[in-house]
N, C-alpha and C positions, 0 to 999 in steps of 0.2 A: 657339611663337609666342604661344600664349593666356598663358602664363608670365611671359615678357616683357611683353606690355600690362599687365597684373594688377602686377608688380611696377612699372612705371612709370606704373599708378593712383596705387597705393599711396603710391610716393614722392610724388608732387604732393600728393594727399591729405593727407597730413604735414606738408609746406612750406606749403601753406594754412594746415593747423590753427596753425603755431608762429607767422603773421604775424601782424601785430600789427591789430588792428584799432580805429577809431576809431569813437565815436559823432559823432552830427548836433548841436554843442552845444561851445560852446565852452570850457570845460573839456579837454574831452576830447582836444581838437586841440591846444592848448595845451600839453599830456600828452606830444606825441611829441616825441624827440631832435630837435636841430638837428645835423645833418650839421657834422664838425668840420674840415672843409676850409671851409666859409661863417662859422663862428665865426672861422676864422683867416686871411678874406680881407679884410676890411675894407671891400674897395672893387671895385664890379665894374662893368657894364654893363649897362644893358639898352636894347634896342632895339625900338623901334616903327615897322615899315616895312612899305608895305603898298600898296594901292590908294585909299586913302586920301591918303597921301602925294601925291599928281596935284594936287589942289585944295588941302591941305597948309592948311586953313583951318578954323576956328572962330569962333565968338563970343565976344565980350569981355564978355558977360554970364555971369550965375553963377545966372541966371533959375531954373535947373532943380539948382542943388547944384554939389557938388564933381562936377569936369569936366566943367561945360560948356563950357569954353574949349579941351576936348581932340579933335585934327583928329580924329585913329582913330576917331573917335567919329561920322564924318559920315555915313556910308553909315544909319546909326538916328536920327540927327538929321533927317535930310532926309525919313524916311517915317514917323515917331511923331507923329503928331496931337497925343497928346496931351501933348507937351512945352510947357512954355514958351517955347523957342527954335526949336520947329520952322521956324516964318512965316521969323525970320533967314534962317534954311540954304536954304527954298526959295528965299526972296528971292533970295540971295548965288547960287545954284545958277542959277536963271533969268535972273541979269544976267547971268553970265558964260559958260552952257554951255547956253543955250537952256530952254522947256518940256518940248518931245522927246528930250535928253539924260539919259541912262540913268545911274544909279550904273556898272551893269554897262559903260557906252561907256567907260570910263576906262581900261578894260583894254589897248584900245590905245595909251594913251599910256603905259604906264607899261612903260618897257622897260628902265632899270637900267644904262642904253651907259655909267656913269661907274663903277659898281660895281666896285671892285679888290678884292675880298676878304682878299689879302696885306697889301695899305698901309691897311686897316682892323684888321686884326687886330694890325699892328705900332704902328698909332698909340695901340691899348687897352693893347698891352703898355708900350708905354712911358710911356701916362700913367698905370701902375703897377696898372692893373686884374688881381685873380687871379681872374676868371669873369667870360662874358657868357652873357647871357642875350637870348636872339631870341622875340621874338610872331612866333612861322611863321603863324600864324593867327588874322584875327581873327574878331568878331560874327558878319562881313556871309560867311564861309566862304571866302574866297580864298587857299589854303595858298601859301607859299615853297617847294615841292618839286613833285615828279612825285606825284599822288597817285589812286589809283581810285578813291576815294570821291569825289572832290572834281574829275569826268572834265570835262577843258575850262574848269577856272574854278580853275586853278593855275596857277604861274609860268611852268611849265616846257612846260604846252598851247598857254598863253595868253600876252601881254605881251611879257616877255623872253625865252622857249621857253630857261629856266636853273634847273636846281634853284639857287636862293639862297641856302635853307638846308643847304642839302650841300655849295656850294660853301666858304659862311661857316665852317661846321662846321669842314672839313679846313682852312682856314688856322688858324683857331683853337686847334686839337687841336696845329699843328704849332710853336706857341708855347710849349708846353708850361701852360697852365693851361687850365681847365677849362669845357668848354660846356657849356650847357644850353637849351633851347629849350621855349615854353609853345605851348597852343595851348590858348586861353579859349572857353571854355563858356558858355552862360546861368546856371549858378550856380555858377561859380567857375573856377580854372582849373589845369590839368593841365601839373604842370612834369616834363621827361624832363633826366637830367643825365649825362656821363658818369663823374661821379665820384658815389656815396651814401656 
């Protein structure tokens, strides 16, 4: 048994050392391959759906830079003081969903009852897309799956009790081109694909 672990150190140990690693610096990043399935797709998808999606609003000001106008963006809009566009979001938030209304009350409205995943995946396929790409997760931590980290404040606890992205995934997959799903970070973000 001790044989077996030691050689299946070993081997990782290995596959670590050969991978390729990048510095913090742009350069470097710039450095890595471009995967040549995205070189030769031209044209893909991506999608931004979320909790977020409920109020499906933003400001038409650009007060605070490039996307201030972006909805995904509300749930940090509505508690960042110190934006330019905060006052908006509250404002807009307060007319329409009360003071007492929670980002997190949203959850029950967002339940996805039109969601076809098949008649989405065939409408990308035939407006010629070869990859989408799903935000499973944004800022504000509300995943599109079943997830333990994220206990009661995913799709599949909460909302529409669906994994979304599992469900999306497998029409996808079953189109024959290529999925991939992100799930953004505070500095930056982490894309999973099934094709590298």
């Amino acid at each position: 048994m001790r044989k077996i672990i030691t050689l299946l150190a070993l081997a990782f140990s290995c596959q670590c050392m050969m991978a390729q690693s990048y510095q913090p610096n742009w350069s470097s990043l710039e450095s890595r391959p471009i995967p040549q399935w995205f070189t030769d797709a031209k044209f893909g998808i991506f999608i931004h759906w979320g909790l977020y999606s409920v109020p499906a609003w933003a400001t038409n000001s650009n007060a605070d830079g490039f996307g201030s106008n972006y909805a995904e963006w509300y749930w940090e809009r509505l508690n960042n003081t110190k934006l330019k566009i905060h006052k908006e979001f509250v404002d807009f938030h307060n007319k329409n969903y009360g003071p007492n209304f929670k980002y997190q009350d949203f959850v029950t409205q967002f339940k996805a009852e039109l969601f076809e995943p098949t008649q989405w995946a065939q409408l990308f396929k035939d407006a010629g897309a070869k990859y989408v790409v799903l935000t499973s997760k944004h800022h504000e931590g509300f995943a599109l799956w079943p997830s333990r980290e994220s206990w009661n404040w995913n799709a599949y606890d909460a909302g529409p009790h669906r994994d979304l992205a599992g469900d999306l995934s497998e029409a996808v997959k079953k189109q024959v081109y290529t999925w991939a799903f992100t799930i953004p970070y505070t500095n930056g973000i982490t894309l999973y694909t099934n094709r590298m």
